[in-house]
Backbone as CSV, one residue per row, in Angstrom:
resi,resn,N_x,N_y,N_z,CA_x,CA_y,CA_z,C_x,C_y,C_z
1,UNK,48.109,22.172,48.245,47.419,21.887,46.981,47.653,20.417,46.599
2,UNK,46.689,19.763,46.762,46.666,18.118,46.365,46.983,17.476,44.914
3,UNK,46.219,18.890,44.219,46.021,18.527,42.677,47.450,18.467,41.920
4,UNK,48.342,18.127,41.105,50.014,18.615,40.825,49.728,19.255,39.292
5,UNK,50.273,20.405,39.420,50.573,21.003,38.402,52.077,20.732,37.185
6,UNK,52.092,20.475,36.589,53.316,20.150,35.771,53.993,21.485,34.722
7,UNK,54.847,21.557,34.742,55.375,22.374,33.023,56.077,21.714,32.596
8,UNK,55.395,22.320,31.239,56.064,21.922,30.327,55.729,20.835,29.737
9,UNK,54.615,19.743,29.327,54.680,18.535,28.920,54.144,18.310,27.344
10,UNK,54.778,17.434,27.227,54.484,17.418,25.799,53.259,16.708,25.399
11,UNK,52.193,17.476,24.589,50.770,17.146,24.729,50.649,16.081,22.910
12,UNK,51.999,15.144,22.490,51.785,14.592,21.266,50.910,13.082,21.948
13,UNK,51.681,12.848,23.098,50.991,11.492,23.775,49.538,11.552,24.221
14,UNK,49.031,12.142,24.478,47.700,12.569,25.099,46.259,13.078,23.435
15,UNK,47.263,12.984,22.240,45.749,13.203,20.895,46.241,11.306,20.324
16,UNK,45.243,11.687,19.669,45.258,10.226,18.888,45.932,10.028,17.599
17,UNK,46.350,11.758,17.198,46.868,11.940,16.100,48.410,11.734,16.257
18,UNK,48.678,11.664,17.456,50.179,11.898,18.278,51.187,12.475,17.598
19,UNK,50.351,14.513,17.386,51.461,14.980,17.454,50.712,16.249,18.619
20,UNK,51.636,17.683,18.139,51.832,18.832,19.231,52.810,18.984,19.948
21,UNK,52.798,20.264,20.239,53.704,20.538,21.037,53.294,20.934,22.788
22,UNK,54.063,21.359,23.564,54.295,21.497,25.026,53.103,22.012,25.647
23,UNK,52.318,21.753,26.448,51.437,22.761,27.315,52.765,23.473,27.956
24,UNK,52.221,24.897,28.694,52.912,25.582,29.437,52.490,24.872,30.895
25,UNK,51.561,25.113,31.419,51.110,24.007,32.192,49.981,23.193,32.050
26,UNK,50.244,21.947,33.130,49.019,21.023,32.527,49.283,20.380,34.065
27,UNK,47.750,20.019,33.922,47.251,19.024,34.829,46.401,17.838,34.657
28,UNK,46.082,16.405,35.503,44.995,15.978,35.057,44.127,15.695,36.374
29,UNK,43.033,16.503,37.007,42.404,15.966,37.922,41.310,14.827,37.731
30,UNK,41.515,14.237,38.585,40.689,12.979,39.025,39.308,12.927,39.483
31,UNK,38.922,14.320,40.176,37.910,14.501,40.747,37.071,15.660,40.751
32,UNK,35.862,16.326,40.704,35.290,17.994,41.019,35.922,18.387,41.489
33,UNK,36.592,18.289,42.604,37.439,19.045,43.755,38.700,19.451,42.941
34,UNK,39.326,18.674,42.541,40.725,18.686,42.116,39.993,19.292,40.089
35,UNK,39.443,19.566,39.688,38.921,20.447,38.671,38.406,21.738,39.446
36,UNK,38.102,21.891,40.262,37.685,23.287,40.793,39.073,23.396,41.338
37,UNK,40.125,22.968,42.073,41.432,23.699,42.236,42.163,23.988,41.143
38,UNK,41.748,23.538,39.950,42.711,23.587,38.491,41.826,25.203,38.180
39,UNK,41.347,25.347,38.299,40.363,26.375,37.899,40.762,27.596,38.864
40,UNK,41.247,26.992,39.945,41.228,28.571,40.959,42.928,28.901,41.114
41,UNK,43.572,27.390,40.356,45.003,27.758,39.972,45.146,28.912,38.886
42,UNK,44.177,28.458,38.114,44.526,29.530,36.683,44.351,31.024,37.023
43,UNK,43.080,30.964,37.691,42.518,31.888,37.792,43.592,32.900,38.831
44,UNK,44.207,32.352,40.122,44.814,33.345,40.713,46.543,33.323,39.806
45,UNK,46.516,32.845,39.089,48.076,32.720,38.404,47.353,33.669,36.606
46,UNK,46.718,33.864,36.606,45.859,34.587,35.226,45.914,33.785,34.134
47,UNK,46.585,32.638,34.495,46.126,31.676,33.305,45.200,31.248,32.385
48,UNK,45.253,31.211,30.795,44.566,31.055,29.996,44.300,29.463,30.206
49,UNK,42.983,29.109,30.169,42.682,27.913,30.236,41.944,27.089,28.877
50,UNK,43.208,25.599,28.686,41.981,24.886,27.343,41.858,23.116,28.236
51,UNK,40.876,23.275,27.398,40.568,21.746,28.050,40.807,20.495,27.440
52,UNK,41.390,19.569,27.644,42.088,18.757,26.629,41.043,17.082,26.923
53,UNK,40.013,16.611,26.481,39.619,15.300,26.763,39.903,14.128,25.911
54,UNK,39.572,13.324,25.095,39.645,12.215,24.585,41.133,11.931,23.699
55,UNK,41.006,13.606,23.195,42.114,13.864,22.257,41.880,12.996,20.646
56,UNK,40.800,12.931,20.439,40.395,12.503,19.296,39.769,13.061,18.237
57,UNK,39.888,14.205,18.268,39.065,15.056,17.346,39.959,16.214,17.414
58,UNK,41.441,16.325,17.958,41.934,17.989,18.014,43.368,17.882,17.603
59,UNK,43.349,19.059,17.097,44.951,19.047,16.533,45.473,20.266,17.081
60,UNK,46.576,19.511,17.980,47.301,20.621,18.940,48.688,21.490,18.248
61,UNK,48.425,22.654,18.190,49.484,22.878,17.469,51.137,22.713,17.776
62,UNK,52.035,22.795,16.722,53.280,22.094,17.348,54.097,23.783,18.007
63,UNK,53.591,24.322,18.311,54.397,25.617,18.885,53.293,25.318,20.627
64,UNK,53.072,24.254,20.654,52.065,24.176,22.093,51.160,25.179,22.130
65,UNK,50.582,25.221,23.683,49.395,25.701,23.851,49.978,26.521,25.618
66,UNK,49.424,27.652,25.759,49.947,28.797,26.508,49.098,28.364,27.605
67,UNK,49.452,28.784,28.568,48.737,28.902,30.013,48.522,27.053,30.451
68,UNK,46.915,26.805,30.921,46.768,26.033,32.009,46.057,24.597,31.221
69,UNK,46.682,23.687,30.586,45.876,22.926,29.959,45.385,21.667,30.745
70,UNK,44.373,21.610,30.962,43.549,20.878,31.951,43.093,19.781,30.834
71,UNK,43.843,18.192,31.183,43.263,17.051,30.790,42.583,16.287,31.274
72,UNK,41.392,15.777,30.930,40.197,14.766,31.227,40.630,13.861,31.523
73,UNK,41.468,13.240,31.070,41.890,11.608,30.911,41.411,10.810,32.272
74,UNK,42.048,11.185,33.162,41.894,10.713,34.581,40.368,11.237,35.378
75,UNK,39.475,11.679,34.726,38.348,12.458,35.156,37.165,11.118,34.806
76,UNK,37.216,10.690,35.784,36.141,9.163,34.638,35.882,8.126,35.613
77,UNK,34.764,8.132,35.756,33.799,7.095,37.004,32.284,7.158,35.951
78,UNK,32.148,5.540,36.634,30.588,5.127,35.625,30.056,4.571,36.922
79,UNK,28.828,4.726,37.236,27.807,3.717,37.776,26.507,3.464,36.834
80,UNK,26.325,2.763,37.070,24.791,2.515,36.395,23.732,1.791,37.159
81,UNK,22.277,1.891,36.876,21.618,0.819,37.568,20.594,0.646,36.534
82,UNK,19.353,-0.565,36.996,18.048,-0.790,36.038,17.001,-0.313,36.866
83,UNK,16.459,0.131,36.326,14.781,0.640,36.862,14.160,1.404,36.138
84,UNK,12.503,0.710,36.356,11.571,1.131,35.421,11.863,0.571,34.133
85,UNK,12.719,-0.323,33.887,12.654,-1.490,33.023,13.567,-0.287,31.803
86,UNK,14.496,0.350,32.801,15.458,1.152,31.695,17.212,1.113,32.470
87,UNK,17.960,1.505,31.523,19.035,1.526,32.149,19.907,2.944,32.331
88,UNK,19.898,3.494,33.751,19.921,4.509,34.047,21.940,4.411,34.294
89,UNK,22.723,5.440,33.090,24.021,5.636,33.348,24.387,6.980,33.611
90,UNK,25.325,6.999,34.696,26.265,8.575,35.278,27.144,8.345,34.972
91,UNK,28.119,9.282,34.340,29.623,9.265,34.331,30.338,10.639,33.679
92,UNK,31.312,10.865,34.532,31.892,11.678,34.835,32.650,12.027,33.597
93,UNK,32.493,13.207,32.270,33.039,13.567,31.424,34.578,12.965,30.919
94,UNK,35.086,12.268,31.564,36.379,12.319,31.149,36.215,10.388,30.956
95,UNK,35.668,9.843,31.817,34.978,8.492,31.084,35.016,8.167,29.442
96,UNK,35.557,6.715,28.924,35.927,6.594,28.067,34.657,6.081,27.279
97,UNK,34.604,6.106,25.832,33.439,5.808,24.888,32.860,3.890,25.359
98,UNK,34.447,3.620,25.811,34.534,1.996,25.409,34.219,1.715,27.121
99,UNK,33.982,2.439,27.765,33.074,1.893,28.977,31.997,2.285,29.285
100,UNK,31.367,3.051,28.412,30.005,3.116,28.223,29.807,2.121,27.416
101,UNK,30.184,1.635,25.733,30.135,0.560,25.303,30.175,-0.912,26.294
102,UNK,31.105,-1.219,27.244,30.792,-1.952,27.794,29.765,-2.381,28.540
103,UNK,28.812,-1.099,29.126,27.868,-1.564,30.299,26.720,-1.379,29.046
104,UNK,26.593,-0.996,27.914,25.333,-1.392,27.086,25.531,-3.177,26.809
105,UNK,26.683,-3.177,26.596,27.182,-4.414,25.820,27.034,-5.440,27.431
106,UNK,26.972,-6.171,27.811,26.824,-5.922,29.134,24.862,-6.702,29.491
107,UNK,24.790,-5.295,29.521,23.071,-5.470,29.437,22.136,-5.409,27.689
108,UNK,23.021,-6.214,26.710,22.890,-6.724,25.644,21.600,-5.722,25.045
109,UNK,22.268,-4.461,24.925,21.022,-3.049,24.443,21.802,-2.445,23.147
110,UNK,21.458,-1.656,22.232,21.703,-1.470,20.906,22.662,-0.232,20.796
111,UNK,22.899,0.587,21.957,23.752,1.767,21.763,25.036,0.937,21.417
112,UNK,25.317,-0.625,22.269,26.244,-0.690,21.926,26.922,-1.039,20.815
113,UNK,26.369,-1.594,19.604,26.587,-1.258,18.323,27.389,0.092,17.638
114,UNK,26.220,1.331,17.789,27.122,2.589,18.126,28.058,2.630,18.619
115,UNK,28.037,2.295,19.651,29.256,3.012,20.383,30.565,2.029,19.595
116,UNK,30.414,0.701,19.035,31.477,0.298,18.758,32.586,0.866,18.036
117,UNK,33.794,1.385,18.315,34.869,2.094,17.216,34.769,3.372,17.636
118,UNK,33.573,3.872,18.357,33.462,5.139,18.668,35.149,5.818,19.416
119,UNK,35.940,6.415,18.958,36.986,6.765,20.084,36.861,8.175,21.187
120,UNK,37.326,8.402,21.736,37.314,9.371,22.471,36.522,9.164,23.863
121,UNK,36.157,10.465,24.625,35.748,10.523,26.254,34.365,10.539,25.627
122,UNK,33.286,10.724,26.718,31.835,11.124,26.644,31.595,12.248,27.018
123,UNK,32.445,13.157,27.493,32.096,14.684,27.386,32.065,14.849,26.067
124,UNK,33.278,14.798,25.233,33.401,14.672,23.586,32.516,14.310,23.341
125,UNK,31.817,13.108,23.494,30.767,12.569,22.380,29.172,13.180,22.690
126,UNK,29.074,14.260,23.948,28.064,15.469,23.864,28.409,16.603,23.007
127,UNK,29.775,17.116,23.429,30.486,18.353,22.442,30.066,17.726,20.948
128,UNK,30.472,17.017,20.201,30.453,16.655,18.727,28.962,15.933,18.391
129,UNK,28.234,15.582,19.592,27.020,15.013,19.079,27.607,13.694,18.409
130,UNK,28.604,12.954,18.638,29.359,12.393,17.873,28.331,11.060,17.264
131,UNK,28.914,10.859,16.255,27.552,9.656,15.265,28.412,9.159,14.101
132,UNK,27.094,8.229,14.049,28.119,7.305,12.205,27.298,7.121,11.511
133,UNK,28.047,7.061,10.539,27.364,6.842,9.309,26.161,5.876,8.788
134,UNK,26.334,4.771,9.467,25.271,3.639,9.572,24.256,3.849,9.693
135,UNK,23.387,3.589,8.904,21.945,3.705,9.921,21.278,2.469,10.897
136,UNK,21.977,3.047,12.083,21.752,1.979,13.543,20.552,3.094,14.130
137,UNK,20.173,2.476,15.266,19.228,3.496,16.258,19.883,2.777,17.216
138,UNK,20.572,3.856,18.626,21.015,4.827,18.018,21.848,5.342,17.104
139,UNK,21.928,6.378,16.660,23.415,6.942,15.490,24.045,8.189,15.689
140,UNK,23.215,8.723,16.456,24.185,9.720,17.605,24.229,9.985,19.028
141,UNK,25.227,10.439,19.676,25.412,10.436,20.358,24.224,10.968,22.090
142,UNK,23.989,12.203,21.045,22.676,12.522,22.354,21.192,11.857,22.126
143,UNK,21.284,10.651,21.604,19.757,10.171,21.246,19.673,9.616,22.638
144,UNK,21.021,9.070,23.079,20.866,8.107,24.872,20.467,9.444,26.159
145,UNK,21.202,10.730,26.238,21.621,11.483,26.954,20.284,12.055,27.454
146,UNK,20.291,12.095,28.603,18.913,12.978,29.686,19.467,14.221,29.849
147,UNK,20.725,14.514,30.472,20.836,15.560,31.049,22.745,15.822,31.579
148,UNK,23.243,17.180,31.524,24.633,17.248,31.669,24.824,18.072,32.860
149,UNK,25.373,17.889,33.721,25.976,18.930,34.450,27.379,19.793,33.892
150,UNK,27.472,20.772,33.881,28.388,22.154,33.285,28.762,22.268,34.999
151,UNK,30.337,22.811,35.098,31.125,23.748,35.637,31.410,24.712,34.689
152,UNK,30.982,26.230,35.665,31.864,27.610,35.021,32.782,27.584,35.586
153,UNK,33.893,28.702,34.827,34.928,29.007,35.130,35.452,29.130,36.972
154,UNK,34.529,29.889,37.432,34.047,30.056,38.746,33.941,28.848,39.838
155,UNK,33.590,27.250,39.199,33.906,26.565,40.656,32.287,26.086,39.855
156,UNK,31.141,26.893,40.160,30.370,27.040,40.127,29.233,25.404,39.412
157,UNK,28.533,24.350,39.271,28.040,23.826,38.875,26.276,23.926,38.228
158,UNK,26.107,23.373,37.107,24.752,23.577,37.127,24.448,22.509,36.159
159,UNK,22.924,21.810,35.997,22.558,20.881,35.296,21.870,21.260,34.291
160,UNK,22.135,20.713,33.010,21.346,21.629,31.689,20.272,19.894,31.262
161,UNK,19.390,20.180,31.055,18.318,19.539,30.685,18.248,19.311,29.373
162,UNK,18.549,17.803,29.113,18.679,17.935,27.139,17.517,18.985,26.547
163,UNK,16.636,18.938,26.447,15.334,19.729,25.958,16.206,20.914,25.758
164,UNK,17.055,21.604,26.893,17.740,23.024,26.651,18.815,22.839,25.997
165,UNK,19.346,22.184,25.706,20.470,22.345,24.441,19.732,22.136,23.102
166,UNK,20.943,22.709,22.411,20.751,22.604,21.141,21.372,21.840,20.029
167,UNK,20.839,20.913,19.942,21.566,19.380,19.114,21.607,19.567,17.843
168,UNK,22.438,19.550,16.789,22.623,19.272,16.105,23.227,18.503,15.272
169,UNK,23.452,18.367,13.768,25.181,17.407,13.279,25.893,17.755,13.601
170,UNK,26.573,16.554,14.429,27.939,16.574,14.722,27.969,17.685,15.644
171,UNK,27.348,18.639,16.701,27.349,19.636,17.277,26.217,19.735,18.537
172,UNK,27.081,20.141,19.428,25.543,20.493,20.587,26.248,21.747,21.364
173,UNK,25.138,22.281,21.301,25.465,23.908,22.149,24.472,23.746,23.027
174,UNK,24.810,25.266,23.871,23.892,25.624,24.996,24.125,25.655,26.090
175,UNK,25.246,24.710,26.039,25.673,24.578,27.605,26.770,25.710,27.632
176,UNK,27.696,26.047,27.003,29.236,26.675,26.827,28.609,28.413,28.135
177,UNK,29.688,29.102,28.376,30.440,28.278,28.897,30.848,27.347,29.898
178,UNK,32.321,27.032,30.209,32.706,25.948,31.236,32.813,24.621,30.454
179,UNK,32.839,23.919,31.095,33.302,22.385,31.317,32.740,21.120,31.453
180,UNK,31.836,20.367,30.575,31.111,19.284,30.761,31.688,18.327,31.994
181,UNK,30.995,18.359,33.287,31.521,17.507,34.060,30.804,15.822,34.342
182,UNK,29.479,15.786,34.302,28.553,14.528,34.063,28.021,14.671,33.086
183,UNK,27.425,13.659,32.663,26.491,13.181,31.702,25.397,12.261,32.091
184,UNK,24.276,12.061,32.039,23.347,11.338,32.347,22.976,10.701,31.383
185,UNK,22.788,9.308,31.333,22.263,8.664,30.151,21.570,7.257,30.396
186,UNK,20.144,7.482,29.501,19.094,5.981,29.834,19.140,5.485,28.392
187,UNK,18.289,4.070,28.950,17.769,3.392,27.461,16.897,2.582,27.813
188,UNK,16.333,2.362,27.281,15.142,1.077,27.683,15.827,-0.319,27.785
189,UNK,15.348,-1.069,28.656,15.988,-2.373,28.716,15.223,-3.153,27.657
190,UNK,15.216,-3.251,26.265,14.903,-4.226,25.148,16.092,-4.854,24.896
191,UNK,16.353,-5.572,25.295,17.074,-6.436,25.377,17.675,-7.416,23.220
192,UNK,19.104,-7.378,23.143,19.497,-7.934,21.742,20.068,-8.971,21.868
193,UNK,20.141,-10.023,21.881,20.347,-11.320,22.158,21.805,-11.063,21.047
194,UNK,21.433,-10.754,20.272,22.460,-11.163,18.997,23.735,-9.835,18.827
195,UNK,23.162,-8.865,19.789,24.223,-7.724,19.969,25.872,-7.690,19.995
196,UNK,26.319,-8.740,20.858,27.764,-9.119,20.844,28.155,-9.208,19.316
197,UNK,27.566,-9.852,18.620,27.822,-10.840,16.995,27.625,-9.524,16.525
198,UNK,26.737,-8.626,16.395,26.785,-7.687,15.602,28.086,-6.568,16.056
199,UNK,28.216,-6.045,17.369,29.238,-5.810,17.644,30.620,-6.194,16.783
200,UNK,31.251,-7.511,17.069,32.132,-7.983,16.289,32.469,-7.335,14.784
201,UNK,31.137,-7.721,14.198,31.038,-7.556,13.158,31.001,-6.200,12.110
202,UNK,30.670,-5.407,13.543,30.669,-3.719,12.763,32.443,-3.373,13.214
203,UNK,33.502,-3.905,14.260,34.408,-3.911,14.484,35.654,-4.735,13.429
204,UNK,34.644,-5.717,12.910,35.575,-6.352,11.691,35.308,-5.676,10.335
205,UNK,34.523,-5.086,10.067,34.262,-4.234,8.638,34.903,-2.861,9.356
206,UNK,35.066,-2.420,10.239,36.017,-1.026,10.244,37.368,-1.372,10.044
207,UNK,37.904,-2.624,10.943,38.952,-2.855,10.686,39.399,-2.944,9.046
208,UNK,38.833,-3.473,8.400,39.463,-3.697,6.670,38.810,-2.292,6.166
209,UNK,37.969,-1.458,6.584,37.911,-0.476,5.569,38.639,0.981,6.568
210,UNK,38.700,0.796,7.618,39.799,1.905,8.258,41.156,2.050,8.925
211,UNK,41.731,2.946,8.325,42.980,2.666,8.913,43.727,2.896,10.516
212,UNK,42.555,2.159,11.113,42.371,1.709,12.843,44.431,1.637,13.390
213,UNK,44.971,0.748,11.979,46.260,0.520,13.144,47.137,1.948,12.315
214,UNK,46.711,3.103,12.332,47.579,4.194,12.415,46.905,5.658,13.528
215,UNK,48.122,6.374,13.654,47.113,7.389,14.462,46.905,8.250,13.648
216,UNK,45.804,8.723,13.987,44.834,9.313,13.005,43.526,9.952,14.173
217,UNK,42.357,10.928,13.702,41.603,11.420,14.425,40.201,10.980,14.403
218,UNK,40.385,9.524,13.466,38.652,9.148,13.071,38.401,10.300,11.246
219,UNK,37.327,10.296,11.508,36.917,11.124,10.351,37.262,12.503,10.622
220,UNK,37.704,13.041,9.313,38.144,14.670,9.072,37.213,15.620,9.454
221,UNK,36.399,14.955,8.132,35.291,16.375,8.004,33.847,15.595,7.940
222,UNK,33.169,17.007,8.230,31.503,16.168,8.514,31.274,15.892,7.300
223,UNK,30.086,15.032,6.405,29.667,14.472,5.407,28.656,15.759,5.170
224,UNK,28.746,16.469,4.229,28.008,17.487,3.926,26.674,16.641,3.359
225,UNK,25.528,17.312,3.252,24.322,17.003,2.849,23.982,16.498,1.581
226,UNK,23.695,15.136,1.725,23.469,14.725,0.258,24.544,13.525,-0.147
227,UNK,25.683,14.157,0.338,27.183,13.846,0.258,27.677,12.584,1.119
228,UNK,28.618,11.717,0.939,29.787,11.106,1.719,30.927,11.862,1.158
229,UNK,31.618,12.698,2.740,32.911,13.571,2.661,34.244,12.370,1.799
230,UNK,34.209,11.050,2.379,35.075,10.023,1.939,34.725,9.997,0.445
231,UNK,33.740,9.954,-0.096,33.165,9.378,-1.666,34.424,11.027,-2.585
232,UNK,33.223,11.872,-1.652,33.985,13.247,-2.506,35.862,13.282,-2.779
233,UNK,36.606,13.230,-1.305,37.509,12.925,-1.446,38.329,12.182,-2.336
234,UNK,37.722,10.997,-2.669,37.951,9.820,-3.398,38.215,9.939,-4.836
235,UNK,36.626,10.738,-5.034,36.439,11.182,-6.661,37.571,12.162,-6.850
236,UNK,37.801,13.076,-5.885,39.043,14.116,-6.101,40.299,13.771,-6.673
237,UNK,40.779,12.176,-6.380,42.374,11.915,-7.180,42.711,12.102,-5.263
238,UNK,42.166,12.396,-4.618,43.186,13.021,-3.014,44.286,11.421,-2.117
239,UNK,43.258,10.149,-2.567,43.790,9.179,-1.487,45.409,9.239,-2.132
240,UNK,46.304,9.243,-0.513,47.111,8.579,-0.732,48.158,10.427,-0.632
241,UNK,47.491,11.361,-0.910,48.253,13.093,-1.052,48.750,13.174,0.456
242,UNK,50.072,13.514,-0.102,50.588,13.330,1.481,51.432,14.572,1.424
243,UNK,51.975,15.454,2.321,52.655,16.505,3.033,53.303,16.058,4.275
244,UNK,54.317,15.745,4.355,55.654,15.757,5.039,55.224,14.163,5.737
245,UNK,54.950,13.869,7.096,54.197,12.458,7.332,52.869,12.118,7.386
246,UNK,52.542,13.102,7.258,50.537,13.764,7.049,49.946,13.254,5.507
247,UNK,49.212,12.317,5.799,48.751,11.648,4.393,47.396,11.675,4.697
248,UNK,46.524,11.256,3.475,45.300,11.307,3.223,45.303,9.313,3.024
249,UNK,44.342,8.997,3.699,44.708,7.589,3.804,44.400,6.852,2.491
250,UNK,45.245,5.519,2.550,44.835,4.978,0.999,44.093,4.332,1.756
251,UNK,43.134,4.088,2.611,42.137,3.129,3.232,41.111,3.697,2.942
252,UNK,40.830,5.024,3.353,39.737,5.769,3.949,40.220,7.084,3.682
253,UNK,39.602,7.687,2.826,39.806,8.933,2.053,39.508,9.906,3.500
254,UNK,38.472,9.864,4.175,38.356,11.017,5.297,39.087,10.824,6.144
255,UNK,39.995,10.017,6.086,41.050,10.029,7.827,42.567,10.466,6.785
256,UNK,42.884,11.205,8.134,44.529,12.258,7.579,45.219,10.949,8.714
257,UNK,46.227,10.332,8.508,46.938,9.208,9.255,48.320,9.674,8.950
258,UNK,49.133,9.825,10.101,50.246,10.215,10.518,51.320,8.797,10.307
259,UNK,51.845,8.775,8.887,52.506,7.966,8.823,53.952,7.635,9.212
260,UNK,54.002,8.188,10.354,55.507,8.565,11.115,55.965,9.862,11.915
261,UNK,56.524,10.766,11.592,56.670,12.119,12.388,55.836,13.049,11.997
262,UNK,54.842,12.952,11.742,54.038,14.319,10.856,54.095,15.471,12.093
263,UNK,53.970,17.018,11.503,53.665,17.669,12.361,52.151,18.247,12.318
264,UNK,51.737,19.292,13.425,50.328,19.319,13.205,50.044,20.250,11.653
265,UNK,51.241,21.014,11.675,51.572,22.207,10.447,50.963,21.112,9.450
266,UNK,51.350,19.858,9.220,51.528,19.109,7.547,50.207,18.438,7.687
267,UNK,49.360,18.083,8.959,48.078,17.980,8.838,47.547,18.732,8.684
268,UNK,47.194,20.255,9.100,46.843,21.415,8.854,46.767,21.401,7.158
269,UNK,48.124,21.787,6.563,48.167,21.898,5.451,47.158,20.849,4.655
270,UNK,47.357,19.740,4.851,46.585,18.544,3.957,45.073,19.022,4.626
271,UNK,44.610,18.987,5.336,43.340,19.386,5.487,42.605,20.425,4.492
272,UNK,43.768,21.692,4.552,43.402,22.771,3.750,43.557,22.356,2.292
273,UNK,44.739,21.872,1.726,44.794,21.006,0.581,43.041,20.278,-0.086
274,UNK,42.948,19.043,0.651,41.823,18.355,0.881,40.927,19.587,0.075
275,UNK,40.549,20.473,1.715,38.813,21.505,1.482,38.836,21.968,0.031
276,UNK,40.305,22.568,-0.581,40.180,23.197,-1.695,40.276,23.011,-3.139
277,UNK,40.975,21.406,-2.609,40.724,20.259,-3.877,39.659,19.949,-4.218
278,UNK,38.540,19.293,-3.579,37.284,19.194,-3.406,36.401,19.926,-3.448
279,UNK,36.542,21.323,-3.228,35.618,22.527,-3.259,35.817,22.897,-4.914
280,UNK,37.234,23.038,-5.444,37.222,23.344,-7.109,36.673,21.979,-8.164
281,UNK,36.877,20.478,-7.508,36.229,19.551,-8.982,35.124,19.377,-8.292
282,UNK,34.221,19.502,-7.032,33.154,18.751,-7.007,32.148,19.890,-6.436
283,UNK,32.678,21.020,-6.650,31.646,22.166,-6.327,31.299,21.816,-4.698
284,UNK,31.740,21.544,-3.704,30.732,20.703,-2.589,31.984,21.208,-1.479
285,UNK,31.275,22.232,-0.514,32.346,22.734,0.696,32.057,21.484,1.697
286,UNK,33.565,21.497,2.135,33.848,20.356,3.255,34.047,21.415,4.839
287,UNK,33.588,21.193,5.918,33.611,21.225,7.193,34.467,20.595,8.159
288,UNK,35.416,20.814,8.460,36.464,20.122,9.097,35.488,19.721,10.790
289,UNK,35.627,18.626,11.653,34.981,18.065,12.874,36.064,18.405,13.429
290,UNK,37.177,18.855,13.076,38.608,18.734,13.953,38.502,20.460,14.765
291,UNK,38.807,20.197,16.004,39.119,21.421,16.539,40.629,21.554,17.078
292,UNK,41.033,23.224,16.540,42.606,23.275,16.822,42.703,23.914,18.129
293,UNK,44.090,23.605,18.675,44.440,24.691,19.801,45.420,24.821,19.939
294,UNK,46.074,25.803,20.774,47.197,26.210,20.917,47.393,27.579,20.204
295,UNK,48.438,27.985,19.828,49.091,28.761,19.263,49.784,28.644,17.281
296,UNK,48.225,29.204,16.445,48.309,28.840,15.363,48.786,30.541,14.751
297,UNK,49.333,30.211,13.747,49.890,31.728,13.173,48.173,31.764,11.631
């Protein structure tokens, strides 16, 4: 077996929130091959399997996560080419946001605006439909995307055709189950001369209005309709409500920022805090973007 299996590791280094506790086991393959042996490990050992990618959107619980936790990190190859006066990109789910940003940025095209600040893998940013607030074109994530290839549990591969999913905020189904392994993605070559400068510039207004130098998961919760989730927060009295190292940021009302040892318990809690603060003065339910795993009571 080529692929190495580990126990026991501690999964706080691998989220952005940097906390959690232990996978039971974990791996990170590099390649299909070495993801289809992670798969036929679990499977003849009866292992429960979760899939761990960007680590930017999940809060692992601190009692860890049971069975076979399979990380993306190392899962990540880009090629690209031009033709037909478009720019045709492949890359392998576990591929980072900021090297897709690079090859738009690159061939001076407008996703890369978007993508700037974006954190996490590009399997993630199909799973979450991931997008901002701005109004750029694009502003989410599957406006670039043609088409995904899925692994089942089984080994098994197949290609889902955007048209067959189902896109929504912050959400895309259709493919489940299994494992986003490619992504396909074009754009027209219209070319932005001034793209770099704007770049910069959407990177220097996050910097002063987000709190970029703490770890943290990006935004909490989706912006309900009508609504900015941050505005609501704000009006609540919430910036700054903190539970054990788990605070509600004084920057940016929607990011929970781990101001030292927090556990996932005291983000948890402030989250729930947050929904029900906000749900009693402003009448207006909040949606958490965060997905948990592991072993929650």
């Amino acid at each position: 077996m080529s692929l190495v299996v580990l126990n026991k590791v501690n999964l706080a280094q691998y989220t952005s929130w940097d906390v959690g506790g232990d996978a039971e086991f974990f791996c990170m393959p590099k390649t299909i091959d070495d993801l289809k042996e992670a798969l036929s490990h679990a499977k003849l050992n009866k292992l429960p399997i979760s899939i761990l990618g960007g680590g930017s959107n999940v809060l692992i619980s601190d009692e860890g996560i049971p069975g076979l936790t399979i990380c993306l990190r190392h899962f990540s190859q880009m090629t690209s080419k031009v033709e037909n006066n478009k720019l045709y990109i492949e890359a392998l789910s576990g591929t980072g946001k900021n090297e897709l940003l690079k090859a738009f940025l690159k061939n001076k095209l407008a996703p890369a605006l978007f993508l700037a600040g974006l954190p996490g893998d590009i399997g993630g940013g199909v799973v979450m439909n991931a997008g901002v607030a701005e109004a750029f074109a694009p502003r989410e994530f599957m406006e670039f995307v043609d088409e995904i290839q899925v692994m089942d549990y089984e080994g098994n591969i197949k290609t889902i055709d955007k048209k067959d999913l189902k896109i929504s905020y912050r959400h895309t189904d259709g493919w489940q189950p299994g494992i986003i392994t490619l992504v396909k993605i074009s754009w027209p070559m219209e070319m932005d001369e001034t793209i770099l400068q704007k770049v910069k510039e959407a990177n220097r207004t996050r910097l002063n209005k987000q709190p970029l130098d703490m770890p943290s998961c990006g935004s909490v919760f989706k912006n309900p309709p009508d609504h900015k989730a941050a505005q609501l927060i704000d009006q609540s009295g919430l910036k700054g409500f903190r539970i054990g190292d788990a605070q509600v940021s004084l920057k940016h009302a929607n990011f929970i920022v781990n101001v030292g040892k927090a556990k996932a318990k005291d983000i948890w809690e402030v989250i729930q805090h947050v929904r029900m603060t906000v749900l009693e003065k402003q009448k207006v339910s909040l949606t958490t973007e965060v997905v948990k795993l592991g072993l929650w009571n």
